[in-house]
N, C-alpha and C positions, 0 to 999 in steps of 0.2 A: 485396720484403719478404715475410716467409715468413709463412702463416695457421695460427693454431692449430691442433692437432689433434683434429678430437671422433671420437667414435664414430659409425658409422654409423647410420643412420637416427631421429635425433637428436628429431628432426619430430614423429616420433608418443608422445615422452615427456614428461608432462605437467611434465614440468622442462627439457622442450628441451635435454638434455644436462647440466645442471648440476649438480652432485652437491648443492651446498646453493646456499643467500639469498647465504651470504660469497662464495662462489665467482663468482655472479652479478654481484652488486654491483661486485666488485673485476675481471673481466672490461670493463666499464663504463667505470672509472676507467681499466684501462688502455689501453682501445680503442676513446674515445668516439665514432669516426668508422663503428665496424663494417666495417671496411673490411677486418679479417684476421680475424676468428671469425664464420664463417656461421652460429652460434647467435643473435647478435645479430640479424644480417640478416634471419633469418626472425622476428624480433621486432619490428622497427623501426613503431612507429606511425605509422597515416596523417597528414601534415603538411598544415595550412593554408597557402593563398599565403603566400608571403615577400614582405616591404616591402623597399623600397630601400634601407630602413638594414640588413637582415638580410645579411651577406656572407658569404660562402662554402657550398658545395655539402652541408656537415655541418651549417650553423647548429645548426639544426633547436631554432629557441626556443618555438615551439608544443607538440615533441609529445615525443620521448624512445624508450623503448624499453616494450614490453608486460612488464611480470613476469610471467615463467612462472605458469602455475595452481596449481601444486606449491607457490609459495612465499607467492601472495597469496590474499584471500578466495573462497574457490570460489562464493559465492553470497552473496547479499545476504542478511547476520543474520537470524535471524527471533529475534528478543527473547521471552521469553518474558510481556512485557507488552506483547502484539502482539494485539490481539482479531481482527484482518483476516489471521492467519495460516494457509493451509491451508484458507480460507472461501471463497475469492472466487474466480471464475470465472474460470482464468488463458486468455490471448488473445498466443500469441507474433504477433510484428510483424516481418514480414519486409521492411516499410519505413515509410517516415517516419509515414504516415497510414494508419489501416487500418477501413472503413466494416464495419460494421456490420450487416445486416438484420435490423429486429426487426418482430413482428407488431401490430400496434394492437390492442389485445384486452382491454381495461380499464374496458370497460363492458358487463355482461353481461345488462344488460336484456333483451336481446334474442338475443344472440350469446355465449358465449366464446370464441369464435375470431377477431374483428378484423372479423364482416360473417358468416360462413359459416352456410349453415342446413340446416338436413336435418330432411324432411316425414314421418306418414304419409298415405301416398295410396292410393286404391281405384285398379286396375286402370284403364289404357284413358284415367286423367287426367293432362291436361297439370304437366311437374314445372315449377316455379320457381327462377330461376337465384338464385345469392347470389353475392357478391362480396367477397372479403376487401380490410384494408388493409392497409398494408407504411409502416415509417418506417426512418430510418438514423438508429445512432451512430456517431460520427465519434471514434477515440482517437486523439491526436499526440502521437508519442512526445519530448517534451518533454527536455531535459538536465537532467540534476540533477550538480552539480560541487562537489568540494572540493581546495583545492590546500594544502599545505604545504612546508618545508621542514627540512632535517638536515645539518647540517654535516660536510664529507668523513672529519672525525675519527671523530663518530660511526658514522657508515654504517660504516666501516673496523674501528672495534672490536668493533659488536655489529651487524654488518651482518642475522642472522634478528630479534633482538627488535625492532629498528626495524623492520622488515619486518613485524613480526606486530604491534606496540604503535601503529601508523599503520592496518594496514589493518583492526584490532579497533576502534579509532578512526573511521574515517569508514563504516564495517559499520553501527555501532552510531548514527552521526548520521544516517544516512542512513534506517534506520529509525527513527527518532523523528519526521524530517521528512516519511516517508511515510505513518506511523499519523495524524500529527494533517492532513493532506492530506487523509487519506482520511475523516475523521471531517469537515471545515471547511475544506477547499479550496473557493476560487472557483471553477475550473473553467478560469479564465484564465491558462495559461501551468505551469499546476498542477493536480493533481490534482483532480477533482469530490467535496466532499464529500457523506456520506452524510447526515448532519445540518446542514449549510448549508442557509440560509433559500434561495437558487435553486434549491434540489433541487424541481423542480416535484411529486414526487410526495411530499413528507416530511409526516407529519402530526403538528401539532403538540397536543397535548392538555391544556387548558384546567387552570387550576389546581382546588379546589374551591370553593365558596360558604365565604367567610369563613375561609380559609385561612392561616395563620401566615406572615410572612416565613422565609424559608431552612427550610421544613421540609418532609419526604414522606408522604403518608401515606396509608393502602391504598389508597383508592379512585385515586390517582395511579396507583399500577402497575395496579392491577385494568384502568383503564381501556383504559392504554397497550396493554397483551396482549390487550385485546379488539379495539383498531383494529390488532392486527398481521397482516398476511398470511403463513401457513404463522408459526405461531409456533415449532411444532414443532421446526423449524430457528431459530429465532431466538437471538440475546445479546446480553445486557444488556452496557451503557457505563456506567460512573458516575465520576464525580471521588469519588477516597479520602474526601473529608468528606461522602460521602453515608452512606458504612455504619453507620454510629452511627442517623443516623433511618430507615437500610433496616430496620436489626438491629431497633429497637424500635416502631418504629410496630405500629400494630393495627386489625382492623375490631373497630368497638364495636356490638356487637348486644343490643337490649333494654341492659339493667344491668350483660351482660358483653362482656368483652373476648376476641379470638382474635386468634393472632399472625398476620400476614400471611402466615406461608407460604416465609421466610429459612431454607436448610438449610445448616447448617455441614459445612463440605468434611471428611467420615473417610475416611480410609484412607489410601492410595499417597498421595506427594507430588505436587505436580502438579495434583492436584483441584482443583475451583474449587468454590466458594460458590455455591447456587441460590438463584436469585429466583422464584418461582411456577413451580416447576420445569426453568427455564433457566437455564445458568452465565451467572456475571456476574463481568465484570475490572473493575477496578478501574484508570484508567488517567487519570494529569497529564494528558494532553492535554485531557480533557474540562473544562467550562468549572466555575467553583467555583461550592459549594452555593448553591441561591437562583436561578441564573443560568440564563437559556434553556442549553441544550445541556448542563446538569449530570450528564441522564440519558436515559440512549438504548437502544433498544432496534431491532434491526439484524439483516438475511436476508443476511449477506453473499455466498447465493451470486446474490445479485441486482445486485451490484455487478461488473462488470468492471476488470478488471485486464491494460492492457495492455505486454508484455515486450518491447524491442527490442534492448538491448544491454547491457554494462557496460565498463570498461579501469577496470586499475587500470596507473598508465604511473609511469616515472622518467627523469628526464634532469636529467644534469651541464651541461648548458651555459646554462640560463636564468639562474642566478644563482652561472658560474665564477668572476667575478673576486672573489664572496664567498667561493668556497672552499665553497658549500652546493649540495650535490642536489634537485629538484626531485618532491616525492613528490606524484600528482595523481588524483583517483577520479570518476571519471563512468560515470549509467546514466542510459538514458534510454528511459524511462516513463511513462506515462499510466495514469487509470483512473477510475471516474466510474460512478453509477447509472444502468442502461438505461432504468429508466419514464420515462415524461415526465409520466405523471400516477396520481392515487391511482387502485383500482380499487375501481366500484360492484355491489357484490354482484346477483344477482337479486333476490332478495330482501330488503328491507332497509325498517328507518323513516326518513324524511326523506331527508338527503341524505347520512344513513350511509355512510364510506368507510372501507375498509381497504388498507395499504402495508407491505412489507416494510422501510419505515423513518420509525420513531415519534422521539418524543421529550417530552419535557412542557415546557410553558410556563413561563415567570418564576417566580419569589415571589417579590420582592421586597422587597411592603408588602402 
């Protein structure tokens, strides 16, 4: 049997020879074994062990073929209600697990360097050694998976828009289950949130004396921005039903009132809204008005973020005798705040801490 013709050097075209999606797709259907267009072949996804019931040497009901880059998402969306976008300290992963070293240095009574000290000394005296300390984070690149299906008619009619209308589709799931991961992941099997109550170094910030259910009011933020580490770099998180009491609240001083310090976004589109001089998104995932995690304030470049892979894969064979194509999107990801704990200033009253990730307590009642 004779094999297609492609062009030469096929390999290095980020559409592996294929002029479009249709061409692809229908390549596919007519050569589900790849056994005559070595376009395929250099496509072919890694396959899991085969079961005893799985026959023959093409089964192949795990895995399909990779969609060229040219026709599927070149990168994982970044939503433009994405507050952890472009913030966070990217860490590629060149395998499954990938360690960490970071410095112990969070209490500066003494040190900010993790133990290390440096003296002055007169001539001729003996110097004093110091000792730093060292911990690991640990990021496992974790799956994250969505499978669907399209039936042969489909794919065969509008073989690009199903191509583009699936993989805008699980782009767009995929971050939404990464922002709210990143904001209230356990840590287990998922992403570390940044505002999860096991975030060892999170601080949470008391409501005020005789305070309103579900309401904000300055001395909340005031406070938050002053337990935030480098705020400079900091942004605000809020669920959409906080603006209204971000927008009006005020500090009340003597007999008058001063707005808290809310700039509304002019200019270029795009802008965001400041809260005591930091932008603030506005973003579902945060928890509703009233509620712990409502409102957050966040150093994202203190958070890691680690990369290991992605596929976006297709295969006709899982569900042929439907007469449907198997359309399937996995990355796999980890990411998680490096502190393990708040950091105590030199200087400070009491047991004064600051964190590059705040948050405020309840109202409930």
């Amino acid at each position: 049997m004779s094999s297609v013709v492609v062009r030469p050097n096929f390999e290095a075209d980020r559409a592996r020879g294929f002029r479009s999606a249709r061409e692809f797709f229908g390549a596919i259907m007519a050569d589900p074994r790849g056994d005559r267009d070595e376009r395929l072949r250099s496509l072919r996804a890694p396959q899991a062990a085969l079961g005893s019931d799985e026959n023959a040497e093409y089964g192949d009901p795990q895995g399909g073929y990779l969609v060229p880059a040219e026709f599927s998402p070149a990168e994982l969306g970044v939503s433009p209600l994405d507050p952890t976008a472009g913030r966070m300290t990217e860490l590629p992963m060149k395998h499954r697990l990938l360690h960490v070293p970071a410095r112990v240095d969070k209490d500066h009574a003494t040190s900010v360097s993790g133990g290390l000290r440096v003296y002055r000394l007169q001539e001729a005296t003996e110097r004093t050694s110091s000792r730093g300390e060292y911990e690991r984070v640990t990021l496992e690149a974790n799956t994250l998976v969505g499978l669907t299906y399209a039936t042969d008619e489909l794919v065969a009619d509008s073989a690009p828009a199903i191509a583009e209308v699936l993989g805008r589709g699980f782009r767009d799931e995929t971050t939404a289950t990464l922002v709210r991961e990143r904001l209230f992941g356990t840590g287990v099997g998922e992403c570390g949130g940044a505002l999860h109550a096991g975030n060892p170094s999170l601080i949470t910030v008391a409501k005020e004396s005789g305070q309103a259910a579900d309401t904000i009011v300055f001395n909340n933020a005031a406070k938050m921005a002053e337990r935030c580490w480098n705020y400079e770099s900091a942004v605000w998180i809020a669920n959409p039903e906080c603006r209204r009491q971000l927008v009006s609240c005020q500090l009340v001083v003597g007999t008058d009132n001063a707005p808290l310090g809310y700039d509304f976004a002019r200019g270029a589109d795009g802008e965001r809204d400041r809260l005591l001089g930091r932008p603030i998104f506005y973003s579902e995932e945060m928890k509703q008005l009233g509620d712990l995690g409502d409102l957050g304030l966040v150093v994202w470049s203190e958070y890691l973020n680690g990369f290991r892979s992605h596929e976006y894969v297709v295969s006709i064979h899982t569900r042929f005798v439907a007469g449907e194509s198997a359309f399937r999107f996995s990355t796999r990801i980890d990411g998680r705040p490096w502190w393990r704990s708040a950091l105590t200033p030199r200087n400070r009253t009491g047991s004064y801490t600051i964190s590059p990730f705040v948050t405020l307590a309840e109202r409930a009642s």
